[in-house]
C-alpha positions as CSV (number, residue, x, y, z in Angstrom):
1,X,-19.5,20.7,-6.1
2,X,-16.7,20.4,-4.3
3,X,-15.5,17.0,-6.2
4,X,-14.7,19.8,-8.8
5,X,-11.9,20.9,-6.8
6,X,-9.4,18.3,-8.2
7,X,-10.8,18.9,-12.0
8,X,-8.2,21.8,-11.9
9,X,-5.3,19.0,-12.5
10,X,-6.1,17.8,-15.4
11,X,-5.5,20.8,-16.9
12,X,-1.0,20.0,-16.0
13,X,-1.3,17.0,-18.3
14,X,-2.3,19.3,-20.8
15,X,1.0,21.3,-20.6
16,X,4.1,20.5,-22.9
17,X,6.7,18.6,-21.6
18,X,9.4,21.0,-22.5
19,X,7.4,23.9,-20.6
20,X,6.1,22.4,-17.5
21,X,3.3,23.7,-15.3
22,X,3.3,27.5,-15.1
23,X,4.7,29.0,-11.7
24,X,2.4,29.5,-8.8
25,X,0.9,33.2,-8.4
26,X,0.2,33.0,-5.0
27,X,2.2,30.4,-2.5
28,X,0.6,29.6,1.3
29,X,3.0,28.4,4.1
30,X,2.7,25.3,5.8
31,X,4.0,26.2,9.1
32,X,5.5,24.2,12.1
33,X,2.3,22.7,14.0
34,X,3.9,23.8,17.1
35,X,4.3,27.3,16.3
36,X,0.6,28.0,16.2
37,X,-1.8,29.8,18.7
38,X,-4.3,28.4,20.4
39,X,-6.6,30.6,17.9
40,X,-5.5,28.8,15.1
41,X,-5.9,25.9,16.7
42,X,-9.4,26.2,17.3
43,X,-9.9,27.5,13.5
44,X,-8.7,23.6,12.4
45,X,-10.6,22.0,14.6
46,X,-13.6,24.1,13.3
47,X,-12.7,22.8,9.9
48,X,-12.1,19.5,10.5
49,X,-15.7,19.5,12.5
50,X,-17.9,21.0,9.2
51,X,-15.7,18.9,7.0
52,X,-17.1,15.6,9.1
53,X,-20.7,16.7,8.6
54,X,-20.3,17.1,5.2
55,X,-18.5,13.3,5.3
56,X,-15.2,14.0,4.1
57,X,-13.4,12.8,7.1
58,X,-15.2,9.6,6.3
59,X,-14.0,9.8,2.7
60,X,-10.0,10.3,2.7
61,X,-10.2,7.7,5.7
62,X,-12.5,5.3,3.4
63,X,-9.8,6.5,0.2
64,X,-6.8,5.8,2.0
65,X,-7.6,2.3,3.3
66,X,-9.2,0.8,-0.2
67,X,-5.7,2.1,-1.9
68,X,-3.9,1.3,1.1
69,X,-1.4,-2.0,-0.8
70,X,-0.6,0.1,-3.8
71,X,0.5,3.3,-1.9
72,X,2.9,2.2,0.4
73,X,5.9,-0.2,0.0
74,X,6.9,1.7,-3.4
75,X,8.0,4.8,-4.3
76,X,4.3,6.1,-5.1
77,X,4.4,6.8,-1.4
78,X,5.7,10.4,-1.6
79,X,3.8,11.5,-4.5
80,X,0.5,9.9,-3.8
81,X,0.8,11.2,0.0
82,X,1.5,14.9,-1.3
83,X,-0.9,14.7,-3.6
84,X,-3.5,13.6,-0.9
85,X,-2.6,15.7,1.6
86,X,-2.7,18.6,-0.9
87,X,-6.2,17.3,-1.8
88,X,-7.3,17.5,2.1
89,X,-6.0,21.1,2.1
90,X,-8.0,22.2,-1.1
91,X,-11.3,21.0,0.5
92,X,-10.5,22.5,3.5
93,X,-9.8,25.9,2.0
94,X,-13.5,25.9,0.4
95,X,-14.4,26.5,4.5
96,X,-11.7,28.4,5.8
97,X,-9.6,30.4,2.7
98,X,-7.1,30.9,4.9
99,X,-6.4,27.1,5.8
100,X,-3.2,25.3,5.5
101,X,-2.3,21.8,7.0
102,X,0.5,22.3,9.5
103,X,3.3,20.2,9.4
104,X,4.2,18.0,12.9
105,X,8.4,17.4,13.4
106,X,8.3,14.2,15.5
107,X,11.9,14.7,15.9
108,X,11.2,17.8,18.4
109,X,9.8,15.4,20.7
110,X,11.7,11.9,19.7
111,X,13.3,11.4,23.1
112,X,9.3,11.4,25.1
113,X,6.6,11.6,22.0
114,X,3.7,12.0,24.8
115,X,4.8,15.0,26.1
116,X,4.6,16.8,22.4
117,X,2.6,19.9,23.2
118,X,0.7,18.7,19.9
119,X,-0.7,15.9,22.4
120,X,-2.7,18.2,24.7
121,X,-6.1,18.9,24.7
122,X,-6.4,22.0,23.1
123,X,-4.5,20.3,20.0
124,X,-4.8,16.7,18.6
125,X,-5.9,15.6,22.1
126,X,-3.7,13.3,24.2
127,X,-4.3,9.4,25.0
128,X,-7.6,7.9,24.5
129,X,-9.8,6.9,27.3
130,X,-10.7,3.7,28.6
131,X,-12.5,1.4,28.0
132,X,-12.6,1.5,23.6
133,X,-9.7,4.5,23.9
134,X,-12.1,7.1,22.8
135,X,-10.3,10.2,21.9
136,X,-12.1,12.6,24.3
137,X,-10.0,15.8,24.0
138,X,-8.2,18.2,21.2
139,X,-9.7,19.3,18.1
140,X,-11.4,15.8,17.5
141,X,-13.2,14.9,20.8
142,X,-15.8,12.6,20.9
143,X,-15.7,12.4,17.1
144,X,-17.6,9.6,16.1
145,X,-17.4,7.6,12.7
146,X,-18.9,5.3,10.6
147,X,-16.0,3.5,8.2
148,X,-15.3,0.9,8.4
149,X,-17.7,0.0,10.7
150,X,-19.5,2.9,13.3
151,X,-16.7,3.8,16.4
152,X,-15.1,6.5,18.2
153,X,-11.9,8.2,17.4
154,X,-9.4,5.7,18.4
155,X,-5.9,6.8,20.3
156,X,-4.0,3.8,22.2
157,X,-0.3,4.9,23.0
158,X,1.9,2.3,22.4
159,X,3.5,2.4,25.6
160,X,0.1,2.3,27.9
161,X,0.5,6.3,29.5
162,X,3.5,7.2,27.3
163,X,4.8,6.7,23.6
164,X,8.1,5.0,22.7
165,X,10.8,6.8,21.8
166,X,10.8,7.6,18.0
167,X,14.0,8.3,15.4
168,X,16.3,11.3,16.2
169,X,16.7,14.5,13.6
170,X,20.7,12.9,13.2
171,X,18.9,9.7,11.9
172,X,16.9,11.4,9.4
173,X,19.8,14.0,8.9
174,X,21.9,10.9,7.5
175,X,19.0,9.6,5.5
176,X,18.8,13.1,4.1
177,X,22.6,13.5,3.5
178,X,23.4,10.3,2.0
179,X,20.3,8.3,0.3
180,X,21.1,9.7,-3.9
181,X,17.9,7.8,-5.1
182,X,14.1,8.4,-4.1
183,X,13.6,4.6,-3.6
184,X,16.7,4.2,-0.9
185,X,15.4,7.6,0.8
186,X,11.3,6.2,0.8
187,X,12.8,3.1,2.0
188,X,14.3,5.0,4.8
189,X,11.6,7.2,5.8
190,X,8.4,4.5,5.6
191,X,10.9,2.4,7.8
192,X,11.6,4.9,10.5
193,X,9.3,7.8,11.2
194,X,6.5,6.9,9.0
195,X,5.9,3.5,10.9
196,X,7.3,4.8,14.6
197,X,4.4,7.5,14.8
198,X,1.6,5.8,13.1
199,X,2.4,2.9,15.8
200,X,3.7,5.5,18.4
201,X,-0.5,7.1,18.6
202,X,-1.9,3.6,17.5
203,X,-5.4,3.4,17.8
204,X,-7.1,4.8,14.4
205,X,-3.8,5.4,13.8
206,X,-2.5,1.9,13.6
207,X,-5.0,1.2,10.5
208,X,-5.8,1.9,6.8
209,X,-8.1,4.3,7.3
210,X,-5.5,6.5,9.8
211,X,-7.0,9.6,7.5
212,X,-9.7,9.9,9.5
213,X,-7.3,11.2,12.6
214,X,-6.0,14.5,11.7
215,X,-2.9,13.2,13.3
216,X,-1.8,11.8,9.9
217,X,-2.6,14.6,7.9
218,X,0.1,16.9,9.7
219,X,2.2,13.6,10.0
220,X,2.3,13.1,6.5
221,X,2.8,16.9,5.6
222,X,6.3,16.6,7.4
223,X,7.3,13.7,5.8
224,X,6.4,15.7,2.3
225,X,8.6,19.0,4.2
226,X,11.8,16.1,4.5
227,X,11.0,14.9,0.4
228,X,11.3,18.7,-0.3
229,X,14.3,19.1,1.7
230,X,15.8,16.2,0.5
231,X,15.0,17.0,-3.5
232,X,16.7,20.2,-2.6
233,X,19.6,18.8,-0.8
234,X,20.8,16.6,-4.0
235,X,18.8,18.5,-7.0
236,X,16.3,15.6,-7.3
237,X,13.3,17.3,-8.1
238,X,12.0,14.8,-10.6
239,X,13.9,11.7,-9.5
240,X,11.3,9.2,-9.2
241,X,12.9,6.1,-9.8
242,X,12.5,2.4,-8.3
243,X,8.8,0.2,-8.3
244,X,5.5,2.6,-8.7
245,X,2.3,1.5,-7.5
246,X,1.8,-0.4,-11.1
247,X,5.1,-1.0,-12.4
248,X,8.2,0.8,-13.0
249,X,8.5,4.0,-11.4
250,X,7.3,6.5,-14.1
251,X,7.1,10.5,-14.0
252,X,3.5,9.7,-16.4
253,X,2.5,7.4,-13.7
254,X,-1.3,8.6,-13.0
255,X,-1.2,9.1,-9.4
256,X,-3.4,6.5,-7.6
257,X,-7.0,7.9,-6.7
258,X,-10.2,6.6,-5.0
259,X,-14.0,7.9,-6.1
260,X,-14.6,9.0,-3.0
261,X,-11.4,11.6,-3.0
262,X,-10.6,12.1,-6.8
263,X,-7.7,13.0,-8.3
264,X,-8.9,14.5,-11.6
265,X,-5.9,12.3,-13.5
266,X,-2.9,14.0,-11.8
267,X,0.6,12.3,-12.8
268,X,3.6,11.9,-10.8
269,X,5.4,14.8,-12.4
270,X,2.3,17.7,-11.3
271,X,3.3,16.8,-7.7
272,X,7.3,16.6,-8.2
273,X,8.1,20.9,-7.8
274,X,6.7,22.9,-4.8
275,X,5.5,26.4,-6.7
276,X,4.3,25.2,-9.7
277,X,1.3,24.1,-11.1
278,X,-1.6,24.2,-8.5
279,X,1.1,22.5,-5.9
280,X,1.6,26.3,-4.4
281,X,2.8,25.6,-1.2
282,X,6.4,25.8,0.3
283,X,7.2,25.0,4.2
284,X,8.5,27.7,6.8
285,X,12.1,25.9,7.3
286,X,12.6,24.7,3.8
287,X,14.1,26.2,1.0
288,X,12.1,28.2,-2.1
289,X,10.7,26.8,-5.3
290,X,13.5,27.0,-8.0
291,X,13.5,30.1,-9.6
292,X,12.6,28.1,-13.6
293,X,10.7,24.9,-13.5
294,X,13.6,21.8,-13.7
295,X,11.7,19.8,-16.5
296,X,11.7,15.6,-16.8
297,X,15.2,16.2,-17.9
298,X,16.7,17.4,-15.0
299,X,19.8,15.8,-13.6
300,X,18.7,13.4,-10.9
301,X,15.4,12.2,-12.7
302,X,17.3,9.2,-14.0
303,X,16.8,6.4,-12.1
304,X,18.8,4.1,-13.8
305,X,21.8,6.4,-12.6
306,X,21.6,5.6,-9.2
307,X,22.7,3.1,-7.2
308,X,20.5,1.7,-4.6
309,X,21.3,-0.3,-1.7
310,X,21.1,-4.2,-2.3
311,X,18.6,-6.3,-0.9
312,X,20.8,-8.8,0.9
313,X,23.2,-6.0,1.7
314,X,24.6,-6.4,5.7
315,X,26.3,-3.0,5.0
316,X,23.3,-0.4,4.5
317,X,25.1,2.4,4.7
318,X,28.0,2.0,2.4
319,X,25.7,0.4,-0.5
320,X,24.2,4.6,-0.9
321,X,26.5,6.7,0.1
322,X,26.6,10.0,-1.0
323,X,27.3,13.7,-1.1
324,X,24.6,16.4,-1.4
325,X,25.3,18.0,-4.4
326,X,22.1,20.7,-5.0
327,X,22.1,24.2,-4.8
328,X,20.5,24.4,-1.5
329,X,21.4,21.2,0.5
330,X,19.6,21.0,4.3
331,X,21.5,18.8,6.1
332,X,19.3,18.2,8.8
333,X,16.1,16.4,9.4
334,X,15.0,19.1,12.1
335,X,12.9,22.0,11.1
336,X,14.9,24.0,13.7
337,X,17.4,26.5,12.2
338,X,19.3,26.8,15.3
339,X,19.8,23.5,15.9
340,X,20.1,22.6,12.7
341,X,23.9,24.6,13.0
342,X,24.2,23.1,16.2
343,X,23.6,19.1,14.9
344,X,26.3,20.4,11.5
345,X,28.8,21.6,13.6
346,X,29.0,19.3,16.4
347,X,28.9,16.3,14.1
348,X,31.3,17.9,12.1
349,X,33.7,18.3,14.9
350,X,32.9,15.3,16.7
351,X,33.2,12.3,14.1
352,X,36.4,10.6,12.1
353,X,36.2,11.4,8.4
354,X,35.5,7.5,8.1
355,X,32.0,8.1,10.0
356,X,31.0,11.6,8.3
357,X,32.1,10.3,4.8
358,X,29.7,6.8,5.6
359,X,26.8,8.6,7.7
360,X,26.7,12.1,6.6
361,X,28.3,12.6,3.6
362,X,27.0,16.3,3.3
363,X,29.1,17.2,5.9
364,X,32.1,16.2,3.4
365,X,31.5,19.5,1.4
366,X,33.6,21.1,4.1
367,X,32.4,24.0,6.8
368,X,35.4,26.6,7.5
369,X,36.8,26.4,11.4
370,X,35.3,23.0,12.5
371,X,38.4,20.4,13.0
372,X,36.9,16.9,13.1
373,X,38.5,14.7,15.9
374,X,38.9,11.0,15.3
375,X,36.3,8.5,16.3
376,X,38.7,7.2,19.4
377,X,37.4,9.8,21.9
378,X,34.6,7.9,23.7
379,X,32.1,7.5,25.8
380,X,34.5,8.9,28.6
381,X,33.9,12.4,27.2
382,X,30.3,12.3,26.8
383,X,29.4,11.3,30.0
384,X,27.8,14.5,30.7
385,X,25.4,14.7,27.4
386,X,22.3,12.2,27.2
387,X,22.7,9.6,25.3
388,X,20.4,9.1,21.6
389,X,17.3,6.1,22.4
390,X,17.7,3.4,20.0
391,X,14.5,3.6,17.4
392,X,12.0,1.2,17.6
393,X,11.3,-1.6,15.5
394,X,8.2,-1.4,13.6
395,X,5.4,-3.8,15.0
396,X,5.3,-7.7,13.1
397,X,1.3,-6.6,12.2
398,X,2.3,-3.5,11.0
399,X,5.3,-5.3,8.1
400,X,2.9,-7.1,7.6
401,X,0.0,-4.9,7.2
402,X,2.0,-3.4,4.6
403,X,3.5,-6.2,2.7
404,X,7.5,-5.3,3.9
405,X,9.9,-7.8,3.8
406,X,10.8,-8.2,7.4
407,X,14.5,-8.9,6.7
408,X,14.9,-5.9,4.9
409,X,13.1,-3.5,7.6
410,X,15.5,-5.3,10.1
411,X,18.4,-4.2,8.1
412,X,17.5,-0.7,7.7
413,X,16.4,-0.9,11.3
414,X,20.5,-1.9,12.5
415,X,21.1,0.3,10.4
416,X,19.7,3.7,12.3
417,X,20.5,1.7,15.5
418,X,24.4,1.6,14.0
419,X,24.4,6.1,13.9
420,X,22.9,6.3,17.3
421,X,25.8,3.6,18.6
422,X,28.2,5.6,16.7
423,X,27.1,8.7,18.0
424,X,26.5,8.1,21.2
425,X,30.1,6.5,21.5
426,X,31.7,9.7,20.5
427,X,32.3,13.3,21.6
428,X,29.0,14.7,19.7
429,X,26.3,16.1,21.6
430,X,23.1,16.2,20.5
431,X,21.4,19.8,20.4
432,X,18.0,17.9,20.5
């Protein structure tokens, strides 16, 4: 019965072009994991505990692994993941109503990942215990599963007690800023904070079947809250351009499905606008659905209008440069509205016109009373701030896991490593 759940998508395809899917009634609020109670907590895990009984932990875990080569490495990997996650939500809401998937911002806690306050008991649990790394605490203890073969809840942090250091808000706040097509910003993303906290909890995590950790669920929902930001940032709510999962990237692409988690025939476009259709969801730091739906014909859904960065490029940045030119830009890969101003101002103050214009290009739209200072002031002056960690590199088994060209993830990887040099060697001061 509850297979039915995704019939309710078929009925978008059915919709005119010219229209588009009607408005949401009703919208829920995915909220910042961290901000909720230990009550709410203890609602998930009651959730996520029915929901194994009934074997649908067993089944987005078993969905995700057996489409695992055509989801990621292409730009399916932000629709298909929205639409998923959406999907886990919808089940989830036939037990609780009230039930939303949280969304977890890894950059809150890039500099030491294992002291997250998601990573405690009374969350997602913290490290798993010797000798198989059984997850023994948070809201999947002791869970035990049977795909692919019958184990425990896995959790290994990658570095033994603690987690490497994973990609600061300014690295995603350039990717946001500058990346003006959806395959240069996917590359970006699955490059950086995709791989670094799938590899940062390893364990189930590290595999194709990571949906069975609820880890990736609220993973995944902040990587669809940065898509959302960053189609509002540049007015790209249908760009979907670059290699699909058969093919050209196409806004009729049917999105990927599995028979154990069906899809009900949902295309690309159902999933492209928060607020409309039965995608009725929006995220507490992001901004609101646009007022009228923006139709396949909206400016940005052109891919062969954008330039994307070239494959034997040594110059990453300057291949994609460019300004954020939508109606409600976020400029920041934090979900923190304080901080956010902080990170805009001090980077506008602190960084030549040569490094905004390359790195953050958003900043370029001008912000009354900041005077920028020229990239000469070094490390002398920011003795007293700490320094950015350099990102790490994703593992050799996890490229190849997914079928990435290694050169190319070790050019985008310079490439974050380049901000945090350029940061770090001038007067900014992170507010992270």
């Amino acid at each position: 019965m509850k297979l039915g759940i995704s019939l309710a998508f078929v009925a978008l395809a059915a919709l005119g072009a010219a229209q588009g899917p009607a408005a949401c009634t009703g919208m829920r609020v995915r909220r910042n994991a961290a901000s909720l109670s230990p009550q709410e907590w203890q609602a998930i895990g009651s959730v996520i505990q029915r929901m194994h009984q009934d074997g649908w932990i067993t089944r987005f875990g078993a969905a995700h692994d057996r489409l695992f080569s055509r989801i990621h490495g292409n730009t399916s990997f932000f629709p298909f993941h929205r639409r998923f996650v959406l999907e886990f939500e919808n089940v989830a809401r036939t037990y609780d109503p009230n039930f939303t998937v949280p969304y977890w911002d890894a950059t809150e806690s890039f500099r030491n990942p294992a002291a997250d306050p998601l990573l405690t008991a009374g969350c997602l649990g913290t490290n798993g215990q010797a000798p198989n790394q059984c997850l023994a605490d948070g809201i999947q203890a002791n869970m035990q599963l049977s795909y692919p073969n019958a184990h425990c809840l896995r959790r290994r942090f990658n570095g033994g007690n603690t987690i490497n250091a994973w990609y600061a808000p300014e690295i995603i706040s350039s990717y946001m800023q500058r990346d003006t097509s959806l395959a240069s910003f996917r590359e970006d993303i699955e490059y950086s904070i995709h791989g670094a906290v799938h590899l940062g909890l390893s364990g189930d995590m590290d595999s194709g079947y990571a949906a069975q950790d609820f880890s990736f669920m609220v993973h995944h929902a902040n990587l669809d809250r940065l898509w959302w930001d960053w189609q509002n940032t540049h007015g790209s709510f249908m760009m979907y351009d670059g290699t699909g999962s058969n093919g050209p990237a196409s806004l009729t692409d049917v999105i990927l499905d599995d028979s154990s988690v069906p899809f009900g025939g949902s295309t690309v476009e159902s999933v492209m606008v928060l607020g409309y259709g039965n995608v009725c969801y929006n995220y507490d730091s992001s901004p609101s659905p646009p007022q009228s739906y923006p139709g396949a014909g909206a400016a940005g859904s052109n891919a062969a209008a954008t330039q994307q960065p070239a494959a034997n490029s040594s110059d990453r940045a300057a291949t994609n440069a460019g300004p954020a030119t939508g109606p409600n830009p976020v400029l920041s890969g934090s979900s923190d509205m304080a901080n956010r101003l902080l990170e805009t101002s001090r980077l506008q103050s602190s960084l030549g016109s040569d490094f905004v214009n390359r790195f953050f290009p958003g900043l370029g739209r001008g912000f009354p009373g900041f005077r920028r200072r020229e990239y000469q002031e070094k490390k002398e002056k920011c003795v007293r701030s700490k320094p950015l960690p350099y990102p790490p590199r994703l593992t050799p088994d996890w490229i190849k896991m997914h079928g990435f060209d290694p050169e190319r993830v070790e050019m985008f990887h310079r490439d974050a490593c380049e901000i945090v040099e350029v940061l770090n060697n001038s007067t900014y001061k992170s507010p992270y």
